[in-house]
N, C-alpha and C positions, 0 to 999 in steps of 0.2 A: 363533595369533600367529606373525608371521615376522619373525625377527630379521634386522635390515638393516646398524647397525653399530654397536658400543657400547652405549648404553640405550636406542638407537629403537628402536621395535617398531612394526608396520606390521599392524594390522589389520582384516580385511574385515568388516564388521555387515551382518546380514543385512537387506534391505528390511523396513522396518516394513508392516503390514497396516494402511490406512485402514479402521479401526473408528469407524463411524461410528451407534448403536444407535439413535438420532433420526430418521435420515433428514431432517432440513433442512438440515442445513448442513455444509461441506469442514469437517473438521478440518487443524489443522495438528498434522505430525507432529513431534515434537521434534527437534532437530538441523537440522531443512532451513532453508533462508537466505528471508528475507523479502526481495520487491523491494527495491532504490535508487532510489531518485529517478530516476538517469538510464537505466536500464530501463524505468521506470512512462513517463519523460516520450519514450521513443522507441517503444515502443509504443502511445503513448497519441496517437486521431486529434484534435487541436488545433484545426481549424476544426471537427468537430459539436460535441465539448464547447464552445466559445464559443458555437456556434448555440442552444445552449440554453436556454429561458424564463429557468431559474433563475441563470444565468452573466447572461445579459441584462441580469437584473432588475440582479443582484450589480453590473453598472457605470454601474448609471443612480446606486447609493449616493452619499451625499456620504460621507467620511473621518468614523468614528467611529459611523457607522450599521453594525445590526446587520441579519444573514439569517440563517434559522435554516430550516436544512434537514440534516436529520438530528442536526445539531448547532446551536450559534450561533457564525458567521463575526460579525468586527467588520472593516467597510471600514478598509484603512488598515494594519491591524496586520501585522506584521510574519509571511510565512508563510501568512495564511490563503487568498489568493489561490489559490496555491498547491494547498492542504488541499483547498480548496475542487471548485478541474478533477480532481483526482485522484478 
């Protein structure tokens, strides 16, 4: 630890090792920051995900009609739209 001024203390942790014993899937390591929205939505390519069956389908819904792909979307609700391209 390195003392900077007062009672802050400033210090270095070492990289965590992605221990992963499964082999399927990234863990996430504690401490690291999950996307924001506005990360996801400027990396995120907006015309293929519209082009997609399942988006397609998602704007033929009337309001209150459900899709369920991966999860169940409710047209209309507030966010899932959203939930949904992401």
């Amino acid at each position: 630890k390195e003392e900077e001024s007062g009672n802050d203390f400033k210090e270095e942790v070492p990289a965590a090792k992605n221990v992963n014993p499964s082999g399927t899937a990234k863990r996430r390591i504690a401490g690291t920051l999950l996307p924001v929205d506005e990360d996801i939505l400027r990396e995120m390519d907006m015309p293929a995900v519209e082009a997609t069956r399942t988006y397609r389908k998602w704007l033929t819904l009337s309001d209150g009609e459900e899709l369920t792909y991966n999860q169940t979307y409710t047209k209309g609700l507030e966010g899932d739209d959203w939930n949904l391209k992401k």
